[in-house]
C-alpha beads as a LAMMPS data file, in Angstrom:
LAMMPS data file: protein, C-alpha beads

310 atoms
309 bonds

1 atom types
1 bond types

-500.0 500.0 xlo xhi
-500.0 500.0 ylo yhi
-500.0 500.0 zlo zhi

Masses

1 110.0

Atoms # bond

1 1 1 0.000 0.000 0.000
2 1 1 0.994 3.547 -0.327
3 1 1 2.394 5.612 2.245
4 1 1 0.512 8.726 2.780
5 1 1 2.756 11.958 3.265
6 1 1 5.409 11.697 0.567
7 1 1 4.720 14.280 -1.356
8 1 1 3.318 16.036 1.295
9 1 1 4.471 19.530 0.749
10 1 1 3.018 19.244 -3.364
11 1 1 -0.144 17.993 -2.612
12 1 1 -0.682 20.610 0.170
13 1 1 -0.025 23.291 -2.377
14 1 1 -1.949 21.717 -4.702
15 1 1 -5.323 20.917 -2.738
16 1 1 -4.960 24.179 -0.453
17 1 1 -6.251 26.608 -2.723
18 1 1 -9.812 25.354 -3.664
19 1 1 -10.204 24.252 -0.026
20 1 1 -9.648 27.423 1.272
21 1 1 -11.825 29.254 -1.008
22 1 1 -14.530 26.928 -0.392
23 1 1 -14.236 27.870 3.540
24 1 1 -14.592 24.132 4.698
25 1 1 -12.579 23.872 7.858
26 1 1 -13.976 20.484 8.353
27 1 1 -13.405 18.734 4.639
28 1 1 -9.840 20.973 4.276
29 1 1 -9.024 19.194 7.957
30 1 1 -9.504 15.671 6.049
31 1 1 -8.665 16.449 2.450
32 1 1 -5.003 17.457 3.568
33 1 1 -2.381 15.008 3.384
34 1 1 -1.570 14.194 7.530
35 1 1 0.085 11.545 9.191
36 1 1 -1.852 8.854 10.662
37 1 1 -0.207 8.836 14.235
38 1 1 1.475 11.414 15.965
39 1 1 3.935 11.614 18.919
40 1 1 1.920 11.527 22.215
41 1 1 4.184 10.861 24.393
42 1 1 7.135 8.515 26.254
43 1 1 7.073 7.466 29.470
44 1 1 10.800 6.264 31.640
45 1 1 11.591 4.255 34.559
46 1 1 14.018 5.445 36.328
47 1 1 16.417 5.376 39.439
48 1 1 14.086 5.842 42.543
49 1 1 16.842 8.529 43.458
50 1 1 16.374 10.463 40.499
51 1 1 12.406 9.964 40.020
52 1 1 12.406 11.572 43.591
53 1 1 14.603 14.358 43.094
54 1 1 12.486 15.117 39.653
55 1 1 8.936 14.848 42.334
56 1 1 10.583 17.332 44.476
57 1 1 11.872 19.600 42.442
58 1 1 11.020 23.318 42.457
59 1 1 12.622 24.172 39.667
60 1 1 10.512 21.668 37.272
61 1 1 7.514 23.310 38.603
62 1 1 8.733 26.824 37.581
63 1 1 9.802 24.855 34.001
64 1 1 6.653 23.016 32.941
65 1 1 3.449 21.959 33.870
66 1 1 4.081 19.766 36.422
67 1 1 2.006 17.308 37.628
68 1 1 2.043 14.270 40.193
69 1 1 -0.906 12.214 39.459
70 1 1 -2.193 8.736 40.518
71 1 1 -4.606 7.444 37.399
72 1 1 -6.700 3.995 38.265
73 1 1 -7.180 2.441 34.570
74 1 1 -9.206 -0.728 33.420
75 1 1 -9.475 -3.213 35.734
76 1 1 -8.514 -1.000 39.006
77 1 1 -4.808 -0.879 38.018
78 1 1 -3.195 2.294 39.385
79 1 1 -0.091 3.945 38.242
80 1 1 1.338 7.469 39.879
81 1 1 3.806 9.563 37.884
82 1 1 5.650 12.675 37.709
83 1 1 4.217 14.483 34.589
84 1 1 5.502 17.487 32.280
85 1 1 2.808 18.395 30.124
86 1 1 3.367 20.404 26.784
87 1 1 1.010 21.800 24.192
88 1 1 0.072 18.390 22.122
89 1 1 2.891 15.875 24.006
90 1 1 4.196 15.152 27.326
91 1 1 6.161 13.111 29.546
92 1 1 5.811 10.632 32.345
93 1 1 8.426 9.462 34.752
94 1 1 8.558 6.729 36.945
95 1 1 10.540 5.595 39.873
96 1 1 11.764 1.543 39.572
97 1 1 8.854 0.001 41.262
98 1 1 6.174 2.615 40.421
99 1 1 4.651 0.305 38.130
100 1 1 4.104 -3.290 38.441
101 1 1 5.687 -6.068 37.317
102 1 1 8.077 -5.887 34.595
103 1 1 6.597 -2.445 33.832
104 1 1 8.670 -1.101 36.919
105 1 1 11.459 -2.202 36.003
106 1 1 14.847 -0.034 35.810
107 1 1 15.234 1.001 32.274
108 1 1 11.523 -0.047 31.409
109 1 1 9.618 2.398 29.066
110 1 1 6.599 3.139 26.617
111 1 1 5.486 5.617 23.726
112 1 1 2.212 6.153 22.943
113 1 1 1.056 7.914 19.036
114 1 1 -1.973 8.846 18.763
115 1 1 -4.104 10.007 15.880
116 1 1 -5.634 13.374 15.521
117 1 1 -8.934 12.788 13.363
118 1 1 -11.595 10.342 15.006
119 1 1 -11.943 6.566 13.123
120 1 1 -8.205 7.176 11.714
121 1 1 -7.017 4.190 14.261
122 1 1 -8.680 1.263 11.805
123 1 1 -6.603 2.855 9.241
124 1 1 -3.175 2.140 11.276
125 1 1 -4.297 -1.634 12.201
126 1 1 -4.573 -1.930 8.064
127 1 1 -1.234 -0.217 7.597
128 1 1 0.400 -2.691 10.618
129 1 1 -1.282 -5.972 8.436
130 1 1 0.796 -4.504 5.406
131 1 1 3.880 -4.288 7.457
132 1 1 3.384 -7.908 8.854
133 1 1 1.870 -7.488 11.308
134 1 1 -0.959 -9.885 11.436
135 1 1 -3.085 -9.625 14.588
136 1 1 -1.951 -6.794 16.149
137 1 1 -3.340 -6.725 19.780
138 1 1 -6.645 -4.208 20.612
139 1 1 -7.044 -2.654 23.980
140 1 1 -9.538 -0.120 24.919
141 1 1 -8.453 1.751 28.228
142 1 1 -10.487 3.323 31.136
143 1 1 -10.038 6.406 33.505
144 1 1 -11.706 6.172 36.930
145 1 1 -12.114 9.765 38.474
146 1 1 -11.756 8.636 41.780
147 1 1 -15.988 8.521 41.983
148 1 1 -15.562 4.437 40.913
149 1 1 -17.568 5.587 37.333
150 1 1 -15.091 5.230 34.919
151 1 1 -15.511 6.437 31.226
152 1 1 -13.807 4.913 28.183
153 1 1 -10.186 6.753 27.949
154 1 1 -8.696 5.931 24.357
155 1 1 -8.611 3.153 21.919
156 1 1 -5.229 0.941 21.174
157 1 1 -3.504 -0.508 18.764
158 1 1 -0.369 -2.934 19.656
159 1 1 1.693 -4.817 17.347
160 1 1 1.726 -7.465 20.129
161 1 1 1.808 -8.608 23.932
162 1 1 5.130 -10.079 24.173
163 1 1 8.195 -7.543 24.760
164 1 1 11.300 -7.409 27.113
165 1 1 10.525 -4.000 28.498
166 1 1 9.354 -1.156 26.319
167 1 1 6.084 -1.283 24.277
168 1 1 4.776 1.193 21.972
169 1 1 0.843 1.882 21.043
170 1 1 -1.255 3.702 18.591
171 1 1 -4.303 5.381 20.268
172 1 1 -7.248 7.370 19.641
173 1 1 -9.064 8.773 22.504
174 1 1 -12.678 8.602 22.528
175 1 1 -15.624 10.592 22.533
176 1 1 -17.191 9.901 25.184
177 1 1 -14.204 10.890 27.113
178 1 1 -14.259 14.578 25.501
179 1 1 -17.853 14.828 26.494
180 1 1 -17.153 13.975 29.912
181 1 1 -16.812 17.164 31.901
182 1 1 -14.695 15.452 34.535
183 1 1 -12.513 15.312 31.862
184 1 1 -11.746 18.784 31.566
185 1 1 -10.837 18.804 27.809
186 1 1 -11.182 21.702 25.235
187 1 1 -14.148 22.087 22.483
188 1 1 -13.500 20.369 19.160
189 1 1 -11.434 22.178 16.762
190 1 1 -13.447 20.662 13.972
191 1 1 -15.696 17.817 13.123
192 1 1 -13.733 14.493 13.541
193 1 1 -11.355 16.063 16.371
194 1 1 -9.804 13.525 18.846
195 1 1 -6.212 15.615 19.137
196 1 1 -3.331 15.898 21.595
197 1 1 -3.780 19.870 21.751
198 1 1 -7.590 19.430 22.335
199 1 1 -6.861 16.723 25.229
200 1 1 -4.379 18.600 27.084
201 1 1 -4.799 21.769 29.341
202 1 1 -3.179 24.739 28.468
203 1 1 -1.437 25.167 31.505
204 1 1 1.677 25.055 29.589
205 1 1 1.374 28.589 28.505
206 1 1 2.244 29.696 31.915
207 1 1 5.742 27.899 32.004
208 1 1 8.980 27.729 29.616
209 1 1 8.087 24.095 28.362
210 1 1 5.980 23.753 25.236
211 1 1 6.655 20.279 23.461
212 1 1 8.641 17.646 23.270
213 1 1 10.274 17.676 20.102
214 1 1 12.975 14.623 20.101
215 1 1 13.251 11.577 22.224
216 1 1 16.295 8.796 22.666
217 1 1 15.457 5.586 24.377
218 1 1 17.829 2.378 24.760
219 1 1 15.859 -0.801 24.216
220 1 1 16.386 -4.549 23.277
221 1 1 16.769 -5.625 19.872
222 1 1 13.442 -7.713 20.076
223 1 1 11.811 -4.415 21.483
224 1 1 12.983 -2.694 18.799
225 1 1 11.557 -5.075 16.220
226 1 1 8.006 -4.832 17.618
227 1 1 8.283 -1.197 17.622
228 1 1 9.567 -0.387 13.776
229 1 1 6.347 -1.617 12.080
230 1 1 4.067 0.489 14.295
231 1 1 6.204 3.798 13.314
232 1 1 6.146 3.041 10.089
233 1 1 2.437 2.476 9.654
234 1 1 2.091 5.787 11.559
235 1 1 3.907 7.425 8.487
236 1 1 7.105 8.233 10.147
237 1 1 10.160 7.977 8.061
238 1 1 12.375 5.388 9.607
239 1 1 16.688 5.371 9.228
240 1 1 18.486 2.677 10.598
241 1 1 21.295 3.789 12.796
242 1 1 24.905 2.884 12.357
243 1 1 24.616 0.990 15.838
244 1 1 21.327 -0.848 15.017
245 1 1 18.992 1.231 16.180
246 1 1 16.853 3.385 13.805
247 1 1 15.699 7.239 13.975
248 1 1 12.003 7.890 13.038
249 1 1 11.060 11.208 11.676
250 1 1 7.709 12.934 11.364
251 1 1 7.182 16.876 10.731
252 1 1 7.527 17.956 14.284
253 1 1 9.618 14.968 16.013
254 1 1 12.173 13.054 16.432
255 1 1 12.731 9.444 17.563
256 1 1 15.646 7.462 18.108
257 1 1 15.692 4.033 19.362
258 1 1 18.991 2.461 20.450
259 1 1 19.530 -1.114 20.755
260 1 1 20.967 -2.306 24.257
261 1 1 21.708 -5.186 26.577
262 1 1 18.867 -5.303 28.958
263 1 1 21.350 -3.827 31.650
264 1 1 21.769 -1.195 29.631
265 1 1 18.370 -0.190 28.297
266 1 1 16.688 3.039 29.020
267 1 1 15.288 6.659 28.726
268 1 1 18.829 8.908 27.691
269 1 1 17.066 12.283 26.626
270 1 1 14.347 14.392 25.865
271 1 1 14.946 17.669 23.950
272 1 1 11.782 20.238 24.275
273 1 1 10.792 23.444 22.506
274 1 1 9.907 26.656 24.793
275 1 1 7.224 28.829 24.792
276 1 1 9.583 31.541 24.201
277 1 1 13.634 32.255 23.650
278 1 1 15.865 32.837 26.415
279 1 1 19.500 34.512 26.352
280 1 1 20.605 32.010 28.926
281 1 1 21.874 28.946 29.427
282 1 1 20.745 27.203 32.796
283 1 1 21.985 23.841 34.084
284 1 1 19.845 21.931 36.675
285 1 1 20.899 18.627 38.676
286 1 1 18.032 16.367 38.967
287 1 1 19.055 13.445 40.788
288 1 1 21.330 11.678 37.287
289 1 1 19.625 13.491 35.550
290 1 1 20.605 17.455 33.826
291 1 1 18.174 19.782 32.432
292 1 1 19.794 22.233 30.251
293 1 1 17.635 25.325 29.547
294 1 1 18.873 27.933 26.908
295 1 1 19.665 29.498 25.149
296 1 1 16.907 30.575 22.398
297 1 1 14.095 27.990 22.255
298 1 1 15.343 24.559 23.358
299 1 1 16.453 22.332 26.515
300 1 1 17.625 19.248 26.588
301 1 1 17.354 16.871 29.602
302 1 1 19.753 14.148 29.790
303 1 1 19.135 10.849 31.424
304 1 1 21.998 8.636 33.717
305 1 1 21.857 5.035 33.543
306 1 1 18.608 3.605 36.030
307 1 1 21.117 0.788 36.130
308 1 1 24.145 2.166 37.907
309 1 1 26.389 2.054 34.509
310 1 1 27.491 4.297 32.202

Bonds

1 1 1 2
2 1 2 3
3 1 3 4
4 1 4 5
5 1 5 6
6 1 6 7
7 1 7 8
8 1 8 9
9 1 9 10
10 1 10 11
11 1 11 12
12 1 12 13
13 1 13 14
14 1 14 15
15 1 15 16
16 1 16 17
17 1 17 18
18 1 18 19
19 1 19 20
20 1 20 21
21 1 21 22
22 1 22 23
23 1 23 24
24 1 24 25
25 1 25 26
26 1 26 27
27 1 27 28
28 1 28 29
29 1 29 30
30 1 30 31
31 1 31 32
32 1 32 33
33 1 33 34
34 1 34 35
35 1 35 36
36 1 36 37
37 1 37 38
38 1 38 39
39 1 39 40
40 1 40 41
41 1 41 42
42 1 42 43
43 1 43 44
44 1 44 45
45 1 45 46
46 1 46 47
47 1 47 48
48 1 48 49
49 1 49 50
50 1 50 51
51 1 51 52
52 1 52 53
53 1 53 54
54 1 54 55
55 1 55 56
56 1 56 57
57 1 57 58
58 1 58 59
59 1 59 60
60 1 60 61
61 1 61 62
62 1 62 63
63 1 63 64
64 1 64 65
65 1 65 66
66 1 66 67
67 1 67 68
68 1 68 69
69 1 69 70
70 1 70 71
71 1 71 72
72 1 72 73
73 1 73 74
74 1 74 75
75 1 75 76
76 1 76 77
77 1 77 78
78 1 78 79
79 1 79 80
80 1 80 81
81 1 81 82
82 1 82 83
83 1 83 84
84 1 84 85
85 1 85 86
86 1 86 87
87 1 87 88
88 1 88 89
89 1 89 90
90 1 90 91
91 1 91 92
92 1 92 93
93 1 93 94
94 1 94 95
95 1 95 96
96 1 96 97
97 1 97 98
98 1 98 99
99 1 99 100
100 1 100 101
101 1 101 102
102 1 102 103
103 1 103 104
104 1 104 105
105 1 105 106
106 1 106 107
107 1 107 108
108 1 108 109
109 1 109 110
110 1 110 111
111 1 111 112
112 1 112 113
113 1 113 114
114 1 114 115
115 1 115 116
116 1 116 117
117 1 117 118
118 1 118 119
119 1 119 120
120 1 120 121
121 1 121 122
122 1 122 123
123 1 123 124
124 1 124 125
125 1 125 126
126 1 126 127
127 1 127 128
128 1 128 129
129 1 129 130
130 1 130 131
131 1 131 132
132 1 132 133
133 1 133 134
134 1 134 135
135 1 135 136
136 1 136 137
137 1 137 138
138 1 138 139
139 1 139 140
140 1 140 141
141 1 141 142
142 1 142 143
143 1 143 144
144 1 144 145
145 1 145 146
146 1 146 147
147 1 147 148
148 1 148 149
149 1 149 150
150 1 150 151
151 1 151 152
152 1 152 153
153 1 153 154
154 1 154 155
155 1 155 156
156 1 156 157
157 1 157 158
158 1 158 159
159 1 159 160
160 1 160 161
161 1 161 162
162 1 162 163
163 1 163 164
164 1 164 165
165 1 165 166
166 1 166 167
167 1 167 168
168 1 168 169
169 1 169 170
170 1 170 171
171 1 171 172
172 1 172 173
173 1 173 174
174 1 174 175
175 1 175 176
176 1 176 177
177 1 177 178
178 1 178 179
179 1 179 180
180 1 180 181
181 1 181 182
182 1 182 183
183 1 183 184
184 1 184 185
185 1 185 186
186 1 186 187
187 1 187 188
188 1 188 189
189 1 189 190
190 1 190 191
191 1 191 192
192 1 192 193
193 1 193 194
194 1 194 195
195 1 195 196
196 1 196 197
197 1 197 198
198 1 198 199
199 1 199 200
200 1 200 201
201 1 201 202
202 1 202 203
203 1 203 204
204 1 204 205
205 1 205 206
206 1 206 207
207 1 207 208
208 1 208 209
209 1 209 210
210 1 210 211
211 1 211 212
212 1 212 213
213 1 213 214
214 1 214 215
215 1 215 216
216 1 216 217
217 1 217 218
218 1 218 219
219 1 219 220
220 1 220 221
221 1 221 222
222 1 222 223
223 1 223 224
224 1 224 225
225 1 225 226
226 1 226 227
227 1 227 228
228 1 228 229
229 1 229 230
230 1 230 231
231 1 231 232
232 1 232 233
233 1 233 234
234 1 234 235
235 1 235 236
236 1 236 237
237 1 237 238
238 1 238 239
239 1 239 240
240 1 240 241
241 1 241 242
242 1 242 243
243 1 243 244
244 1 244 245
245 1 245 246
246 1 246 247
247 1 247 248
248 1 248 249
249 1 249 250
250 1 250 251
251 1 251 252
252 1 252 253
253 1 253 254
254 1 254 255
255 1 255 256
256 1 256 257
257 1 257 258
258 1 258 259
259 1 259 260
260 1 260 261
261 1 261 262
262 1 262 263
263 1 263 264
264 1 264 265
265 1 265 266
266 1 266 267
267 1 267 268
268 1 268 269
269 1 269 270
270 1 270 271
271 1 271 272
272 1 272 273
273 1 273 274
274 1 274 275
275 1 275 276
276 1 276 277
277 1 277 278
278 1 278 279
279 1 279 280
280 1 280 281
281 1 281 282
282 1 282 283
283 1 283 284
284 1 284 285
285 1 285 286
286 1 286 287
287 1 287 288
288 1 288 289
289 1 289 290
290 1 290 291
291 1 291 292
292 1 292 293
293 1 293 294
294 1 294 295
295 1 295 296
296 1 296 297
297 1 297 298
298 1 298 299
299 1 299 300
300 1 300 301
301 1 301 302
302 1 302 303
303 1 303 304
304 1 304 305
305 1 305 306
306 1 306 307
307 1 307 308
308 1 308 309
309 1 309 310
């Protein structure tokens, strides 16, 4: 099948100008050639040392849009994590044993895409049969309150169950979460709108973090095989590294994938765009971890090993 998106720029150009005369926000928001799955974001396990330093940090608060949140899912499971929310993407950090299982462990990790138009997520699970995948795994996820009435949270999309310690997921996040007002989310921006900017608050407008623009993650070869067909049916542009890894691309990220040992696996770093530029440079110890801020419109946040190595 045909990838949508390369020739992205033409067609744009070419299908822009009737659209726009016509005035149909709604039809120009699915006549343009988009990507089928965007970054959402990456979560990280990391050393309980560093995941506590991060949860009491005063500076992060100042940074970002920082949020420590306990979330009870389908079946009752609960998860708590340290949050920096952005614009359309965010991350979530974990301490080893936050999570259960497996999940918790040091080095353990997951990135979630998610589409932007509603019903775009059977078009991903076709794309994943092309690329061999043939029964990807479907999950559809709850959100509990914390009044024990939980509402349908998003649709999912996995290319399977089995994984050493980092899984990725397409989702779409459902209406009837949206309509939900203990959901807090914004109006729709048009018709068929399910998007990351829509389902985040805008909290981030009061801080220096906007979005995450690049992420680097260390993960097993057989982790990184389940991953590749899932970014490639999302329409991201995928290089194999010199070091067997790959590096996805999409219009407004950037994901690389490195293969490791299992005692070496983990989240290394997160660059992020800013809200607005700075003429500094600012260099913040986080536990292992160091947040450079500055100068102009970019930080980067490095990650040390969860596992005590280099």
């Amino acid at each position: 099948m045909q990838k949508r998106g390369v020739s992205r720029t033409l067609l744009a150009a070419v299908v822009a100008v009737p659209l726009l005369v016509a005035g149909a926000a709604d039809s120009r928001a699915d006549a343009l050639p988009r990507e089928l799955l965007y970054f959402n974001h990456i979560y990280g396990v990391l050393d309980a040392g560093t995941a506590e330093a991060i949860e009491k940090s005063d500076y992060l608060r100042r940074f970002a849009d920082f949020e420590l949140r306990t979330t009870t899912g389908a079946g009752g499971h609960t998860w708590t994590g340290r949050y920096l929310l952005g614009r359309e993407t965010y991350l979530e950090l974990f301490g080893v044993g936050d999570l259960p299982g497996p999940d918790g462990g040091a080095g353990a990790g997951g990135m979630g895409l998610s589409t932007e138009c509603a019903e775009d997520l059977p078009g991903v699970t076709e794309e994943l049969r092309d690329e061999g995948i043939t029964e990807p795994i479907e999950f559809t996820q709850t959100r509990d309150f914390g009044d024990g009435k939980p509402v349908p949270w998003f649709d999912s999309v996995f290319t399977t169950d089995r994984y050493d310690a980092f899984g990725a997921w397409a989702m779409e996040y459902r209406p009837e979460y949206f309509a939900d007002p203990r959901s807090k989310t914004e109006p729709p921006n048009h018709a068929r709108d399910v998007g990351r900017e829509r389902y985040l608050p805008d909290g981030y407008r009061h801080h220096l973090m906007r979005d995450v623009t690049s992420v680097r993650m260390a993960v097993t070869a057989r982790d990184l095989a389940n991953t590749v067909p899932l970014l490639r049916a999302g329409d991201f542009t995928v290089v194999e590294h010199p070091n067997g890894g790959v590096i996805a691309h999409s219009d407004d990220m950037t994901i690389r994938l490195d293969v490791a040992p299992p005692d070496r696996i983990g989240l290394r770093q997160v660059e992020m765009s800013l809200n607005r530029p700075v003429g500094y440079r600012h260099k913040e110890k986080i536990g292992r971890s160091t947040l450079v801020v500055g100068p102009f419109t970019r930080a980067v946040w490095t990650f040390g090993s969860p596992h005590g190595k280099r």
